[in-house]
N, C-alpha and C positions, 0 to 999 in steps of 0.2 A: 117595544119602545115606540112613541109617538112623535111620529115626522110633522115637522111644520115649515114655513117659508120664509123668510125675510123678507119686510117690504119697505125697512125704512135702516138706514143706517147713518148715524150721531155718532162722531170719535168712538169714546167706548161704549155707547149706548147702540144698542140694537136691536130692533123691533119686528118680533115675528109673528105670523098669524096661523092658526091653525093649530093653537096649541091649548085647548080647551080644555085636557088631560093632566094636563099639567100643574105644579101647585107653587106656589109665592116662596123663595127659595131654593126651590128646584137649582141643580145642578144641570147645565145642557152643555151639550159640545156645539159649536158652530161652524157653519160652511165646511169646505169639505176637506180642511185641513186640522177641523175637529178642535178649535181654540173653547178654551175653557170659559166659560160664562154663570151668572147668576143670576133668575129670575127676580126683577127689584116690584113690577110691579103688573098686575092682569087687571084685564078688562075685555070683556066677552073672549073670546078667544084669540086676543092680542096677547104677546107677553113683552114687558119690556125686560130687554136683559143687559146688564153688568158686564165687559168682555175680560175679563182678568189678562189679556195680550194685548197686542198690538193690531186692528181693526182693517189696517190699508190691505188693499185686494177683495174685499167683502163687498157684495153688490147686494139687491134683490132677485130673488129665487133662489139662491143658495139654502141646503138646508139647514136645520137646526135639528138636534135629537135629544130629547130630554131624558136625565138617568133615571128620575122619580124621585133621588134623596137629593137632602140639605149638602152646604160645603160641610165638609166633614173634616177632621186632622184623623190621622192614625198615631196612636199613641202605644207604645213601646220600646223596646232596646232597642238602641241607637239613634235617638233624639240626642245626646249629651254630646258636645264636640258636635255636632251638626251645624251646617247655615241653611237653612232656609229661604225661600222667597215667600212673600207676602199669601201665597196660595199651597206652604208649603213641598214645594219642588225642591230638590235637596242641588245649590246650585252647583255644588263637584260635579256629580251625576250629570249635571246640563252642558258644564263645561268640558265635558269627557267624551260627551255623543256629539257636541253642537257646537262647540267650540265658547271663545268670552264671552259672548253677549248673547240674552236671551232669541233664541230663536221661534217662532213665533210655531204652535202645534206640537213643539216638542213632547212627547208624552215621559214623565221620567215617576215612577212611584215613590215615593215620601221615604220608605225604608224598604235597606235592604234584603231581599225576599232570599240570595242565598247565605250569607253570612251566618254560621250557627253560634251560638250561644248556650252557654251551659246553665240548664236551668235544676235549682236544689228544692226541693218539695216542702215546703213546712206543714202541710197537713195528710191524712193519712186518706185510705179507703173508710168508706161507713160515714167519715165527718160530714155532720151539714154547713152548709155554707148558703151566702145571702149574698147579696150584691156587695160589694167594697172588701171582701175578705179577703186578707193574704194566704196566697194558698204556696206561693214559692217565691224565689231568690234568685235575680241575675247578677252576678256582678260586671255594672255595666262598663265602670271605668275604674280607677285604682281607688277611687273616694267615692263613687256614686253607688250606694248598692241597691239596685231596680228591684223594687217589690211590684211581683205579679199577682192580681188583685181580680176577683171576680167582677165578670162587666153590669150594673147597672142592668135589672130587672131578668137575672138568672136568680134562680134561689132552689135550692136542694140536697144531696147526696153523693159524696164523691163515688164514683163509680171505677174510674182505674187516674193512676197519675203512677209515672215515673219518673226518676234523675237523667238525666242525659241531656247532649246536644238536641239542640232544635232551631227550626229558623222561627221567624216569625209571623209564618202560615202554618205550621205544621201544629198538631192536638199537644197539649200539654196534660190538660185534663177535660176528663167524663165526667160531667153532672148530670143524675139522673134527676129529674125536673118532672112535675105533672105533667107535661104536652112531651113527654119526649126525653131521649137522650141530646143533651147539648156541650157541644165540642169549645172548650176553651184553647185558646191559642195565646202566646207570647201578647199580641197585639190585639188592642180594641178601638173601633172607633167611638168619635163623640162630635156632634152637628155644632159648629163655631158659635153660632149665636146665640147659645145656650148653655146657661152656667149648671156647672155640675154639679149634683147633692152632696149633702152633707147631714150629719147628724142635728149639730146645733152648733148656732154663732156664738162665741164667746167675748167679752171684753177684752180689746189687745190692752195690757198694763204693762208688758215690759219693752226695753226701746228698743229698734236694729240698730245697733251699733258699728260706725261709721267709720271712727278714727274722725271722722272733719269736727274739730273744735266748735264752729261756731254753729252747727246742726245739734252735738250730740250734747253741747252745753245750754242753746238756750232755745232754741229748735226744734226737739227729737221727734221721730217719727216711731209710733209702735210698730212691734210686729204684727202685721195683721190690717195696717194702716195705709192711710191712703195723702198721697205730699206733691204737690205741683212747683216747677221750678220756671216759672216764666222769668221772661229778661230780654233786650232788644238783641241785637244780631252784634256779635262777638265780647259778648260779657260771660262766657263761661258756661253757660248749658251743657255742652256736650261734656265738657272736663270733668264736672261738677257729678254728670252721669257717672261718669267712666271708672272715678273715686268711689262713688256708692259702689258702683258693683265691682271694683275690683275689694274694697277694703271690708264691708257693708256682713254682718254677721251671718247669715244669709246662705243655707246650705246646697241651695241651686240656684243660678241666676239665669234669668230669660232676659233677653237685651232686643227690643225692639227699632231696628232703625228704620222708620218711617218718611219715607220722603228728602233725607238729608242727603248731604252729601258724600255722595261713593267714595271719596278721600277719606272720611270718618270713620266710615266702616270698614275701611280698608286701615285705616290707625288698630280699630280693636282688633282686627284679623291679624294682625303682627301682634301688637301687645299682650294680648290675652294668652297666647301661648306661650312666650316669654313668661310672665312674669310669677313667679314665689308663691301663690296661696300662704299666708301666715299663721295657717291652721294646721294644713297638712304635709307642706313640701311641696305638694304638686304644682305642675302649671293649672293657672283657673279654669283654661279652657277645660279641664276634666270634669268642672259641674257648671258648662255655660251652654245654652242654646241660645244660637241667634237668629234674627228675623231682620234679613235685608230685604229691604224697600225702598230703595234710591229714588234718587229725585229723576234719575232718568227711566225709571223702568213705568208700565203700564200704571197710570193712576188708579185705576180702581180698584188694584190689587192691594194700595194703599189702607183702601177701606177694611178691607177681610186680615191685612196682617196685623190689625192689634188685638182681632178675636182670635187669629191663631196662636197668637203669643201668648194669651192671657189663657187660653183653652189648654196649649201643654202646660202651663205653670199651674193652675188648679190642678191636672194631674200628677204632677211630683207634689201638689199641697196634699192630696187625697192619702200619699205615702206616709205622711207626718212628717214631713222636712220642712224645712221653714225656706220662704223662696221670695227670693224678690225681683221684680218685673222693670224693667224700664223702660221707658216707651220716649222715642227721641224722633219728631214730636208730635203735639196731639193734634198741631196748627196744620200740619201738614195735612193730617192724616181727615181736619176739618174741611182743607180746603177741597180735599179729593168729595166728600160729601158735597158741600157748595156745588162742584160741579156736573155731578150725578143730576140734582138737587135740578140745576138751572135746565139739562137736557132734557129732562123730562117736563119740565113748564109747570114746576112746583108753584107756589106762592110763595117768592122768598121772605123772608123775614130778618132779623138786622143785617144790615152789609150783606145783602145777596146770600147768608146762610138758612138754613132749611129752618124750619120753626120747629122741628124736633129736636138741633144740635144737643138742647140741656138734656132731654131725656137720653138721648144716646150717647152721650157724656156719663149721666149718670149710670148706664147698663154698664160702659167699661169699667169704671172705678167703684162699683158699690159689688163687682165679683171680687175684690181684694176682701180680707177678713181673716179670724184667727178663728178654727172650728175644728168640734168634734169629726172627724172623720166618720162615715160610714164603714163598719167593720167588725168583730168580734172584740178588742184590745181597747175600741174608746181611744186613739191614738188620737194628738193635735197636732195642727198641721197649719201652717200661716203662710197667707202672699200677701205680700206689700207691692203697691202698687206705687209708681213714681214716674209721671209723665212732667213730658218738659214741654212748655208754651212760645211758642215763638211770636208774639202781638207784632205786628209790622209797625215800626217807628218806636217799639218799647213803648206803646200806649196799652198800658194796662185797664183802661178801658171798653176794649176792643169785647166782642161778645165772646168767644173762645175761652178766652181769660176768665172774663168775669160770669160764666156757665160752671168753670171748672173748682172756682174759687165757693161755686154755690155748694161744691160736692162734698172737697176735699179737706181733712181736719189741717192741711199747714201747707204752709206758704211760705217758701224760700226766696222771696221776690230780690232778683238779679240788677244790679245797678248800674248802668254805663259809668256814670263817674267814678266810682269807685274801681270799676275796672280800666278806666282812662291815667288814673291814678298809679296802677298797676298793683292795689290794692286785692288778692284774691283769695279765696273763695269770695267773689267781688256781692255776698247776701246783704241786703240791706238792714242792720237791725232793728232800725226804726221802724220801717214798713211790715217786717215779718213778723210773723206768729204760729204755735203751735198750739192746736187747744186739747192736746196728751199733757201739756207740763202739769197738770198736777197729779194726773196717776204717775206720768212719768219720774216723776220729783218725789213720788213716796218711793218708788222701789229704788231711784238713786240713795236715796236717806240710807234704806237699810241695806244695802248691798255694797254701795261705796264706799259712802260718809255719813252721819247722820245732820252734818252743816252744809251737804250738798246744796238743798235749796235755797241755804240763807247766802251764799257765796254765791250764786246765778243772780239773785235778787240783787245784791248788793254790787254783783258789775252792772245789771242790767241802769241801775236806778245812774249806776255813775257817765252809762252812756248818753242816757237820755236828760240829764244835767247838762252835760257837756254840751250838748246840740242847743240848749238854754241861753249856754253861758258863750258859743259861740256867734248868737245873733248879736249879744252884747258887747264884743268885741270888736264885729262888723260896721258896726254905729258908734262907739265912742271911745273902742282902744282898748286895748291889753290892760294900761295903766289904772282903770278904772277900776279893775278885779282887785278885791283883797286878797289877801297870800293865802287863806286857803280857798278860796274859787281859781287861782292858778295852780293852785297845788291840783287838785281836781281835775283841770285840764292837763296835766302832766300824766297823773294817773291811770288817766282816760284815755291818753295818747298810749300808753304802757300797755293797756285792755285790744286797743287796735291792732296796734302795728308786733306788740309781741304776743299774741293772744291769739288774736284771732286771724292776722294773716298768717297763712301759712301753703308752703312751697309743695303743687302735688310733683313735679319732680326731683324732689332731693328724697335721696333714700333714706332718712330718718324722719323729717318734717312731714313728708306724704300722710303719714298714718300716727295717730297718738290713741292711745290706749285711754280708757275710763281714768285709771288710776293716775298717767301719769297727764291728764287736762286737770284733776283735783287739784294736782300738787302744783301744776303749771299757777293756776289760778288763784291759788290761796298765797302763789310766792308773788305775783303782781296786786293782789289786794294788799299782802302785808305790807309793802314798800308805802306805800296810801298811810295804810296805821300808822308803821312806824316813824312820817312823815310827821303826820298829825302829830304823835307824841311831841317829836321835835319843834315842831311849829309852838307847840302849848307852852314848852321848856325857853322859848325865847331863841332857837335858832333860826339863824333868816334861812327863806326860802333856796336863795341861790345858793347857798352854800349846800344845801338837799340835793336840788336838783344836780348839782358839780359833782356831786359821789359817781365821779365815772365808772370806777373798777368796778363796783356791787354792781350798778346797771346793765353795767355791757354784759355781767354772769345770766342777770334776770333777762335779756335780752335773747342772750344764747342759749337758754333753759331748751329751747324747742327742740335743739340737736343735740339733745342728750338722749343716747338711746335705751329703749324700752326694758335694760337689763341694769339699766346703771339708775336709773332714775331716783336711788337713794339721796345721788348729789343733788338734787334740785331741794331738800329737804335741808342740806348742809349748806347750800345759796340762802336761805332764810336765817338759817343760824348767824351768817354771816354778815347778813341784812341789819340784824338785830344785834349783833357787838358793836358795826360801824357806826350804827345810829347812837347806842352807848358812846361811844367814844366823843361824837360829835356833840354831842348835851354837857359829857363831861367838859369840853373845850370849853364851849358857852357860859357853863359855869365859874371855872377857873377865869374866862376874862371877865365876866362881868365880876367877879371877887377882884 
């Protein structure tokens, strides 16, 4: 190992000399309490480095010792149900030797080295295998089943494998390999800033499904996709998160919390084991890993936990589980760059950010994708990737935003008004966009409905009428509208407030199913038709709009639950006699 000295120290920046040995990434321990660091940048035998701790106490002449490798994750059983910190340190573990708060040198390893685990062999002696092959089976949690996979550039000859306990140091199997016998273990590493292979990228066509109405109706995000959810400071981001990866179809979740606040992460650290998985029974925690990075902890650990995140989620993608990533948020996680960025006497570029931010933007979010795995089987495997943007002042403007908006196919753009309003999921549908909906909208066609897209179409056009017909209003009055351009705005109000608002904690409204936002939405467009019939037949509008009974059903559709949801089909029926009846009236009086 190659000893060098410190001769300048910067918050988390730290500058040593005599490290000529050394390579750009390099992993070093520093001063003599051995704090974890990352070479960012060399020049002759200076290194600058990265401190992933907390820096006070470090002088010049302390040493530095470089390991030779990149930051690395270890990947294996008992990632699932883990918390993490930004440099993956498992924080129970920290809190167990060091008490609540990070203590600075603490050394704790990623996974546990004694915990055995039963592992089942699915290949035999004689098989050859190649990098990505499932060679066995852990069962890691009650839903998660860990495929053990050969590591990236072995390829060979099974040579011995048995069933049994093992930790995750110990051989599982013998690959006989051209240079040698090579010992496979439970756990492999893989260097964070580097996306892991794949066969071939495929086109994500089908959606993660969400249960949030106003995402999986006219929003959707593929599997395999990439969605940003900016918005000013308390309009919903985090909640917004917390529904994708609690409800979100999505067979492993990785939750990234970046720079937020410790309360937040402390909300999922309660909720997530609490709550139902609606697939399996289980609590979610059984397929969630988390990645805490609080806004109090070392900033530039900040930087390395959305590669950590994103780095075990490619590895349950590599399994063929579909996996979705959230990252809460990316603002954060930019400012911690900015500030590397400034220490070093970059040349900043907009608002004090690096002039790389887009490209490094784009490294995180273009490893999301839907792909053939590496492997014997051809297996597919998707992450979806869904960072939240925090713009200071909600100026969507801001370069963060509008870097990430360069990257990603959609955009759930968050509205303070609407959330002032107490209007939520507070997405703006005017400003948002997804540009899946027309793959998205063929495989709604044939899986749902075949009217799927003409019914998104036909709320969309009534929303963005309505936004029309309300500047019209604003200038010369309600009075001005003909009955049916109020009718329209009735409608419209019908599309918002029983449509699309909806409550993530009430225990039926939280989550809606494909099937029943169809029926939701077809029973608030028919009230519209049946309206119009009426209007045509000579009923006046007020007496439409006065059908309280039927409204207040169509209003309460939402909290009908997922097993009964035949009645919101029998609300349309209902729809449609009353509307009968009321033309009949009109008829009779005007006779």
């Amino acid at each position: 190992m190659k000893r060098g000295r410190i001769i300048k120290v910067s918050g988390p920046l730290v500058v040593a000399e005599g490290m000529d040995e050394a390579n750009i990434y390099d992993v070093v321990k520093v001063g003599n309490k051995r704090l974890i660091g990352e070479i960012i940048e060399m020049r002759g035998d200076k290194a600058s480095i990265q401190v992933y701790e907390e820096t006070s106490g470090l002088g010049p002449g302390d040493p530095v010792v470089t390991t030779g490798e990149p930051l690395s994750v270890e990947l294996g059983p008992g990632l699932i149900e883990s918390m993490f910190d930004g440099i993956q340190r498992p924080l129970d573990a920290i809190a167990e030797k060091a008490g609540s708060f990070l203590t600075k040198g603490v050394e704790v390893l990623p996974l546990d080295r004694e915990k055995k685990w039963h592992f089942v062999p699915k290949v035999k002696v004689g098989d050859e295998v190649k990098a990505g092959y499932i060679i066995g089976e852990v069962q890691e949690t009650t839903v998660v089943n860990h495929k053990i996979m050969i590591p990236y550039g072995v390829e060979g000859k099974i040579k011995a494998i048995a069933e049994g306990d093992y930790t995750v140091e110990e051989t599982v199997v013998e690959v006989e390999t051209d240079k040698g016998i090579k010992n496979v273990t439970l756990m492999q590493k893989w260097p964070v800033r580097r996306g892991r292979p794949y066969a071939e990228k495929l086109n994500p066509i089908s959606p993660l499904v969400t249960g949030q109405r106003i995402i999986d109706t006219f929003f959707p995000v593929a599997k395999g996709g990439s969605a940003c959810v900016p918005g000013p400071f308390g309009s919903g981001k985090t909640v917004v998160q917390h529904q994708l990866a609690k409800w979100g179809d999505a067979e492993i979740v990785v939750y990234i919390g970046c720079g937020e606040r410790g309360n937040e992460m402390t909300d999922v650290l309660n909720e997530f084991p609490e709550l139902k998985d609606p697939k399996t029974g289980e609590t979610l925690m059984k397929r969630t890993v988390l990645i805490a990075n609080t806004s109090n902890m070392p900033v530039a650990a900040r930087e390395a936990s959305i590669y950590t995140g994103i780095t075990i989620a490619e590895y349950f993608r590599d399994m063929g589980y579909s996996v979705a990533l959230m990252a809460d948020s990316t603002s954060r996680w930019a400012e911690a760059l900015r500030e590397m960025s400034g220490r070093l006497e970059e040349m900043p570029g907009d608002e004090g950010y690096p002039a790389y931010l887009g490209s490094r933007l784009a490294d995180f979010y273009e490893r999301a994708g839907k792909v053939i795995c590496l492997g014997e089987d051809g297996r597919e495997g998707a992450l979806t990737a869904i960072g939240a943007v925090s713009p200071p002042g909600g100026d969507l403007s801001e370069p963060v935003t509008q870097s990430t908006l360069r990257i990603v196919k959609v955009f759930w753009g968050l509205d303070a008004q609407l959330a002032y309003r107490r209007h939520f999921p507070a997405i703006n549908w005017l400003n948002s966009y997804s540009l899946y909906l027309e793959k998205i909208g063929s495989w709604m066609n044939e899986n749902i409905s075949e009217d799927w897209v003409e019914l998104r179409t036909s709320a969309m056009t009534l929303l963005q009428e309505e936004a029309n017909l309300q500047e019209i209003v604003r200038l010369v009055g309600i009075d001005a509208l003909s009955e049916k351009d109020r009718l329209k705005l009735e409608v419209s109000k019908s599309i918002r407030e029983d449509y699309l608002m909806q409550n993530a904690f009430h225990d039926i409204d939280t989550y809606a199913s494909l099937d029943k936002q169809y029926k939701m939405l077809k029973l608030v467009l028919a009230f519209g038709e049946e309206a119009n019939r009426a209007l045509e037949a000579g009923v006046y509008l007020n007496k439409i709009i006065g059908m309280e009974e039927v409204r207040d059903k169509i209003a309460r559709a939402k909290y009908i639950s997922e097993d009964e949801i035949s009645k919101i089909d029998d609300i349309r029926e209902e729809l449609t006699k009353a509307m009968d009846e009321l033309i009949a009236e009109e008829g009779v009086t005007n006779a």
